[in-house]
C-alpha positions as CSV (number, residue, x, y, z in Angstrom):
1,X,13.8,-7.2,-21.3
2,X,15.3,-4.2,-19.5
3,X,18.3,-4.1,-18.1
4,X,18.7,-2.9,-14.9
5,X,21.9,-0.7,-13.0
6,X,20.9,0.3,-10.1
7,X,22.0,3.1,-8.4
8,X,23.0,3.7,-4.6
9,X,20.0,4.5,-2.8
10,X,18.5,8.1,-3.3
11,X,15.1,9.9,-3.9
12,X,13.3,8.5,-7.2
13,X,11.0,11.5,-7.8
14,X,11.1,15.2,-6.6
15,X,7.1,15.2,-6.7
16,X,6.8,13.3,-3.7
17,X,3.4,12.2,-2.4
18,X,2.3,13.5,1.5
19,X,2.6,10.3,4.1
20,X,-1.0,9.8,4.7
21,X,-2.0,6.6,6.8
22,X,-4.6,4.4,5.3
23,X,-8.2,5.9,6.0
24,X,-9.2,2.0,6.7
25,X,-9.3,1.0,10.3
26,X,-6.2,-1.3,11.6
27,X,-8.0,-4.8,13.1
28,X,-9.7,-4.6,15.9
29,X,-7.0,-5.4,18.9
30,X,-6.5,-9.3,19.9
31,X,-7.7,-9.7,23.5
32,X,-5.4,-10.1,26.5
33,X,-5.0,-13.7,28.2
34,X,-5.1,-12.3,31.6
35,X,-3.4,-15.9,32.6
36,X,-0.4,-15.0,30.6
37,X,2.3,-14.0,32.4
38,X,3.0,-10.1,31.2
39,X,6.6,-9.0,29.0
40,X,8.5,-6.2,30.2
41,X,9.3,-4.5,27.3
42,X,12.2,-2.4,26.7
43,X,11.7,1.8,27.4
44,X,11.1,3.4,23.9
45,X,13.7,4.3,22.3
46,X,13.8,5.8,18.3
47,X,16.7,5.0,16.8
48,X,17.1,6.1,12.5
49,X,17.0,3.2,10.1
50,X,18.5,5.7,7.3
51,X,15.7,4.9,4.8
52,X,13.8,7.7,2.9
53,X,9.7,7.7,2.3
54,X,10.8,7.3,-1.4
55,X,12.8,4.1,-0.3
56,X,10.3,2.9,2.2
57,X,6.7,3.5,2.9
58,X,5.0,2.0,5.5
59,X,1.4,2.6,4.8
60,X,2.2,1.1,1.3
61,X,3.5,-1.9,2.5
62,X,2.8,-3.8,5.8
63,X,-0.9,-3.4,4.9
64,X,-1.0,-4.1,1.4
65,X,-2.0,-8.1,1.2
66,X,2.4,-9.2,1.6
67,X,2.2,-9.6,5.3
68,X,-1.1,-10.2,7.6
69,X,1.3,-9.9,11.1
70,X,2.1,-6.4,11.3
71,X,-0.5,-4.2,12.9
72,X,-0.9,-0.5,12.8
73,X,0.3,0.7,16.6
74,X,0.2,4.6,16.0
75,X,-0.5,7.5,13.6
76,X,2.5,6.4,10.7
77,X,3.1,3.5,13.1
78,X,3.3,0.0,12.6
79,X,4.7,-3.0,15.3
80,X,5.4,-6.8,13.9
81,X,8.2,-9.6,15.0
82,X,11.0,-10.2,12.8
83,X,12.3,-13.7,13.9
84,X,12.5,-13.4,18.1
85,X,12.6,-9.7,17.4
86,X,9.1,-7.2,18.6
87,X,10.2,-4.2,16.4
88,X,7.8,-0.7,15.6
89,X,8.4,1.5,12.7
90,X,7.3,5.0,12.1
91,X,7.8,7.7,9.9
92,X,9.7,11.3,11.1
93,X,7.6,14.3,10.2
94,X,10.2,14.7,7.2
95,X,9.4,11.0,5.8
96,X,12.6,9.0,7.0
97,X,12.1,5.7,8.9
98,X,13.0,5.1,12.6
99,X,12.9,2.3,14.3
100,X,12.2,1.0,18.2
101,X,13.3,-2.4,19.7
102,X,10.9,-3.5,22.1
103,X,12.2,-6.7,23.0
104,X,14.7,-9.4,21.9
105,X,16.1,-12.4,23.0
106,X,19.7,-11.9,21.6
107,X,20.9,-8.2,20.3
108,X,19.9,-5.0,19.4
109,X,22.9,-5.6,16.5
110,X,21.2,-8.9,15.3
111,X,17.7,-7.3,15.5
112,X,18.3,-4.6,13.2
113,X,20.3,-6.9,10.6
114,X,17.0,-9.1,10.9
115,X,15.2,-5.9,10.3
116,X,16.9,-4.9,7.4
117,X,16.8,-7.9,5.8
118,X,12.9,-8.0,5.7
119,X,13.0,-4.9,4.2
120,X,15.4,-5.8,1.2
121,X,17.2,-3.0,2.1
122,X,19.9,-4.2,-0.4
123,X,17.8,-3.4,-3.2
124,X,17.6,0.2,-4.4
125,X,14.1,1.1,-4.7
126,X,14.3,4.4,-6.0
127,X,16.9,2.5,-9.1
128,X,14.4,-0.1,-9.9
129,X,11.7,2.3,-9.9
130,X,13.9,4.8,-12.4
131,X,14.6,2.2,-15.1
132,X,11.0,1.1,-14.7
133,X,9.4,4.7,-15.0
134,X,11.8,5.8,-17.7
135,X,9.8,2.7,-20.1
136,X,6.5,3.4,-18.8
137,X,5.3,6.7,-18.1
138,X,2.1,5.8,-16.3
139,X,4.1,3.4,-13.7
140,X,6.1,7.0,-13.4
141,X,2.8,9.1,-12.7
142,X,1.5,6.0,-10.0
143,X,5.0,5.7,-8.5
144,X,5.5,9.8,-7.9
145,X,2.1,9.1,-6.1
146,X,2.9,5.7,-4.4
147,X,6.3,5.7,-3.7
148,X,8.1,3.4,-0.8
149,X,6.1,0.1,-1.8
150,X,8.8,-1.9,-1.1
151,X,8.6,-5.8,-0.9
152,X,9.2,-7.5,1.8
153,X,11.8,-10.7,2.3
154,X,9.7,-12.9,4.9
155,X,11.0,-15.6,6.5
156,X,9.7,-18.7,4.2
157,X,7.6,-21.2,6.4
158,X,5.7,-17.9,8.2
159,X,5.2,-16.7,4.4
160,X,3.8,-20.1,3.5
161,X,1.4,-20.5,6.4
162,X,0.0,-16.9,6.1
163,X,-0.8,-17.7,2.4
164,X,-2.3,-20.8,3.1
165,X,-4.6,-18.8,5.2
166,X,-5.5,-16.3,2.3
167,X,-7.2,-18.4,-0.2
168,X,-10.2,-17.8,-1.0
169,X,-10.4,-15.5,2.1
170,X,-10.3,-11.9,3.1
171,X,-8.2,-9.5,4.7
172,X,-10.5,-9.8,8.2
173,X,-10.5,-13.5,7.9
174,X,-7.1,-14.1,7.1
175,X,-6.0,-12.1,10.1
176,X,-7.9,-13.9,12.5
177,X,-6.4,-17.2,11.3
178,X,-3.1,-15.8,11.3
179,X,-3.5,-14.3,14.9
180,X,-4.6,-17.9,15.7
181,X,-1.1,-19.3,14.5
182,X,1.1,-17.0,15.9
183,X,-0.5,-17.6,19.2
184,X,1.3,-20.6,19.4
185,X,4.8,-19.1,19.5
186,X,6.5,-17.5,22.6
187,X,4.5,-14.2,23.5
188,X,7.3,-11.2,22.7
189,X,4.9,-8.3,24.2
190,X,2.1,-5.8,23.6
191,X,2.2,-3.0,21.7
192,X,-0.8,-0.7,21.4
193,X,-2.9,-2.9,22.3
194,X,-2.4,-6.0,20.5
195,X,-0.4,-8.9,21.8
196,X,3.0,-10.0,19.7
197,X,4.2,-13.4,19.2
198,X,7.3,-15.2,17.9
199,X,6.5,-16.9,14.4
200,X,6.1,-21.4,16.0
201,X,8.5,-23.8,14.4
202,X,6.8,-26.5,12.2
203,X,7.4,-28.7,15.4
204,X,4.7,-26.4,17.4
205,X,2.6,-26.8,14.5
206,X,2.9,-30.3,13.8
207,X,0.9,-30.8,17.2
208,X,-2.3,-28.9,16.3
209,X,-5.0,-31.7,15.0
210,X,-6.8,-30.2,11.4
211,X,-9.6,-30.6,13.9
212,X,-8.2,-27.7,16.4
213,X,-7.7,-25.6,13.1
214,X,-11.2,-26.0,12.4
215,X,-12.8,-25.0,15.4
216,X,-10.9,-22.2,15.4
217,X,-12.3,-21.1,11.7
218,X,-9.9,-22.4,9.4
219,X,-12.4,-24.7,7.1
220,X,-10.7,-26.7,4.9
221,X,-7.6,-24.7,4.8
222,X,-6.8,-26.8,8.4
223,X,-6.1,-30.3,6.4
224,X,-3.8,-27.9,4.1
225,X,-2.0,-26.4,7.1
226,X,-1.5,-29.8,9.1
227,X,-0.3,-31.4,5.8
228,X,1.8,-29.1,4.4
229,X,3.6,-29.3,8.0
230,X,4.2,-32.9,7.7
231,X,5.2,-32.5,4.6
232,X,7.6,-30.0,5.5
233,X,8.9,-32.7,8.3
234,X,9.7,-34.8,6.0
235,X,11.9,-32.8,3.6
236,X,15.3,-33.9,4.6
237,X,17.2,-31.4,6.7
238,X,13.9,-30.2,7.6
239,X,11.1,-28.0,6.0
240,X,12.8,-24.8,7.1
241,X,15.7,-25.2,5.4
242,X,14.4,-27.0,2.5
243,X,12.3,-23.9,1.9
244,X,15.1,-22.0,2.4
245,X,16.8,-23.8,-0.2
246,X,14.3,-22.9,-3.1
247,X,16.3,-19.2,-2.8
248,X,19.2,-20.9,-4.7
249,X,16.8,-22.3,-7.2
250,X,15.2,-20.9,-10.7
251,X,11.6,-19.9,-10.4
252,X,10.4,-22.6,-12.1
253,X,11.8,-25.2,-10.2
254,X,10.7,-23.3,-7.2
255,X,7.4,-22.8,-8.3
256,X,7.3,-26.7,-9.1
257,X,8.7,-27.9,-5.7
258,X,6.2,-25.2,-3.9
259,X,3.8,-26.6,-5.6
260,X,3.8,-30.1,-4.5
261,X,2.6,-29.1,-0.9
262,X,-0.9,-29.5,0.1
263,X,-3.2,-26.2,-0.7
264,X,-0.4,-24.6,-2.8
265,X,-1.1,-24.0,-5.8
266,X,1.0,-21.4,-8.7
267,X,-0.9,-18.4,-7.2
268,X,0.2,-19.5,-3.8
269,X,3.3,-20.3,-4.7
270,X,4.4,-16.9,-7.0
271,X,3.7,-15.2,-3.4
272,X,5.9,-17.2,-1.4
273,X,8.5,-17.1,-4.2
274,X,8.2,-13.5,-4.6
275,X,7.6,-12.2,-0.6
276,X,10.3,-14.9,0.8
277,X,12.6,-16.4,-1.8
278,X,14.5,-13.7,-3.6
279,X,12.3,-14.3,-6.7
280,X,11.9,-11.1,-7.6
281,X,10.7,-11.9,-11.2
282,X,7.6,-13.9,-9.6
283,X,4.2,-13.1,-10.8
284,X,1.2,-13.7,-8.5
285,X,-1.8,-14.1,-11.0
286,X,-5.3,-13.6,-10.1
287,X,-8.2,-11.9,-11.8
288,X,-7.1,-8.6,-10.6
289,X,-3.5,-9.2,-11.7
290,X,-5.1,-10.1,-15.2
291,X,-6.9,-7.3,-15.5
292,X,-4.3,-5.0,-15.0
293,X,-1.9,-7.0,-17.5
294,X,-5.4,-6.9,-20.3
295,X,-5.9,-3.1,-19.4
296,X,-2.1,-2.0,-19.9
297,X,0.0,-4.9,-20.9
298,X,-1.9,-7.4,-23.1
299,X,-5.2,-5.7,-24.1
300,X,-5.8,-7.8,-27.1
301,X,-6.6,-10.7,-24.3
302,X,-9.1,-8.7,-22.9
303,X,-12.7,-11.0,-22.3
304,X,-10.8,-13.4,-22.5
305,X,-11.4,-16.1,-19.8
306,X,-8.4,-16.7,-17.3
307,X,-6.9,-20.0,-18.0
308,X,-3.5,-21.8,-16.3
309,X,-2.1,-21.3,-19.7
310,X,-3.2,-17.6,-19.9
311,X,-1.9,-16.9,-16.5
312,X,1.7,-17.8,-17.4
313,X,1.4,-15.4,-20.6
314,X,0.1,-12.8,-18.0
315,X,3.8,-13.3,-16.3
316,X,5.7,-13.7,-19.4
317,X,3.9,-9.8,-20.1
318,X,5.1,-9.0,-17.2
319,X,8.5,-10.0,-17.2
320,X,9.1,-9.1,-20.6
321,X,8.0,-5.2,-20.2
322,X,10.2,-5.0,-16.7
323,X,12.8,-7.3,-16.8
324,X,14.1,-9.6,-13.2
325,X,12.4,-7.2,-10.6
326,X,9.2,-7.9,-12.7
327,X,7.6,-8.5,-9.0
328,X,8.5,-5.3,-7.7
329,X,6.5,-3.5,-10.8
330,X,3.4,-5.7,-10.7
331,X,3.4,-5.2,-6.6
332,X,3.3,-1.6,-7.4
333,X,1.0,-2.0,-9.9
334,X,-1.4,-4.3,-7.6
335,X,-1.6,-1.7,-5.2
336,X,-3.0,0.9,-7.4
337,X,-5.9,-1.1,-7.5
338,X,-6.7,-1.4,-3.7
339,X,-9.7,0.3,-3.0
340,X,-7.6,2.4,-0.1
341,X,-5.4,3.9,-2.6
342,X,-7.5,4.4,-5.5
343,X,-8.8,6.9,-3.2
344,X,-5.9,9.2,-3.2
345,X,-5.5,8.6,-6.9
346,X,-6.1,11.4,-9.3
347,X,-9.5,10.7,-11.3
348,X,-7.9,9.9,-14.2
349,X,-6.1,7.0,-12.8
350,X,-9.8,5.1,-12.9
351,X,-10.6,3.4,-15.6
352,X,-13.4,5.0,-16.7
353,X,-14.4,2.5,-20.1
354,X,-15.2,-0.1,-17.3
355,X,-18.8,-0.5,-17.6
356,X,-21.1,-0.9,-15.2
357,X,-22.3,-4.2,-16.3
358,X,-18.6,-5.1,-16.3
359,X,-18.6,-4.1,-12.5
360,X,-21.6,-5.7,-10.9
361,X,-20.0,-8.8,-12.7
362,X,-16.7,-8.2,-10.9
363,X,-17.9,-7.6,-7.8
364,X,-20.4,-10.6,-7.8
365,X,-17.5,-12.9,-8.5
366,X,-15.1,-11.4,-6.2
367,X,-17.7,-11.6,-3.0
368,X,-15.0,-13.4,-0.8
369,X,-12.0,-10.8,-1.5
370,X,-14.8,-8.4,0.6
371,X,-13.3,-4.6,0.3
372,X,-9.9,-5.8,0.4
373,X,-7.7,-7.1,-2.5
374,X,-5.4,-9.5,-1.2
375,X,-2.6,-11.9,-3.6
């Protein structure tokens, strides 16, 4: 397993990839509730969050399948709420990061310490990225082209809802359902045209029926949502800070606690563990996950039909080639696969020996991921 020292924060590679927005289109813009009384939002004002492009890239995280609450606002742009915080970032014309408070209901300090914390800022990308590219020299060739993926540290119970939105789902569907839920928290403000809200407590949940969830499009992922939040209720202390607590735990135990909640199951749960509970060595498996590990990391399971068994040797390949940021790696790696940035891939990145049999299979089975990988 490798070892990591990481270094303070500075660029990883000197062939540094263009910013280029992500040619698909953001969502199409919630409509206004003209019966909702309007925000005033703070002026606009661009302040620098001191992060490179190398250490943070927008395009290559807030729409990559971690978060479904962030929305493009502008041209290297993107607006989401961070606790009671309504919060833009954007890249300068040189790459760095700035950010713009719009609105807040305590302090422009405590906004951009909540900011910051999503971001992980207190993990060096760029020294993760080194150690990994000096053992792997095609995660070195993807991350001079990819660099700033950077994952995210969500706040747990939003992390958990969102995901038990995506299964089975897309990335259009997901974010309808997820529009659906934050609409039940206090409205923060509009930005570009789509309406902002602060993340409801399990409380505001709790009084949504499964059947409200359903007529809003939720199928049977409503009787996992309402149960999951009494669940939660029960948890002494209270779900939020039960969840909170799996941050202190091993990943197993973790996993295993996650698990017990209705709709959760170890894909599920490696998300939340990985995007909200500082389990960085978590490994969300799904068929495209396996097929990267039997393409680069375990080829002599390739045909091989994905079992619960297989999937933990999928992790263990993972873990074993990149060590406790595992997560960070296969993120990277997960990305490259997204149809959005297989496009700005050089050729050779593709795996050509995939047949064409091999692909009408793939996509036949993966007809409800639609043109959009998600976890």
């Amino acid at each position: 397993m490798l070892s990591l020292n990481l270094r303070p924060l500075s660029i990883m590679s000197k062939r540094q990839r263009p910013i280029q927005s992500p040619p698909s289109t953001p969502p199409t813009p919630q409509t206004r509730n003209p019966k909702r009384p309007k925000t005033i939002l703070k002026p606009t004002k661009w302040v620098p969050l001191n992060l490179t492009q190398s250490e943070l890239s927008l395009p290559l995280t807030f729409p990559t399948g971690q978060t479904f609450r962030w929305r493009q606002t502008g041209p290297l742009q993107y607006t989401g709420v961070v606790g009671s915080h309504l919060v833009s970032l954007r890249h300068l014309e040189n790459g760095d990061v700035s950010y713009c408070l719009h609105h807040t209901t305590t302090s422009e300090t405590n906004a951009k310490l909540a900011l910051l914390d999503l971001l992980n800022v207190g993990i060096s990308l760029a020294g993760i990225w080194e150690v990994f590219s000096a053992s792997d020299s095609r995660f070195a060739e993807l991350a001079s082209y990819l660099g700033g993926a950077r994952v995210l540290r969500q706040d747990p119970v939003e992390c958990l809802i969102q995901f038990l939105c995506s299964s089975n789902n897309n990335i259009q569907r997901i974010t309808k359902m997820v529009d659906f839920v934050s609409s039940l928290g206090n409205h923060l403000g509009s930005v570009g045209g789509f309406e902002f809200h602060e993340f409801p407590s399990l409380e505001r949940l709790s009084m949504v029926s499964e059947k409200e969830f359903r007529e809003a499009g939720f199928g049977y992922r409503a009787k996992y949502i309402t149960g999951t939040v009494k669940a939660l209720q029960l948890k002494p202390g209270g779900g939020a800070e039960w969840l909170l607590s799996l941050r202190k735990t091993e990943l197993e135990e973790g996993i295993e606690a996650l698990s017990t909640l209705p709709g959760v199951g170890p894909k599920v749960a490696a998300c939340i563990a990985l995007f909200s509970l500082d389990q960085h060595h978590a490994i969300p498996v799904d068929t495209h996950v396996w097929q990267i590990a039997t393409r680069y990391l375990i080829p002599e399971l390739a045909g091989a039909r994905l079992t619960p068994k297989l999937c933990g040797r999928v992790a263990e390949a993972f873990v074993s080639k990149y060590g406790k940021y595992a997560g960070w790696a296969q993120t990277l790696l997960f990305i490259a696969e997204l149809p959005s940035q297989k496009a700005l891939l050089p050729a050779h990145f593709s795996n050509a020996k995939e047949s064409k049999a091999a692909k009408k299979k793939d996509r036949k089975s993966h007809t409800a991921v639609d043109t959009s990988i998600v976890y």
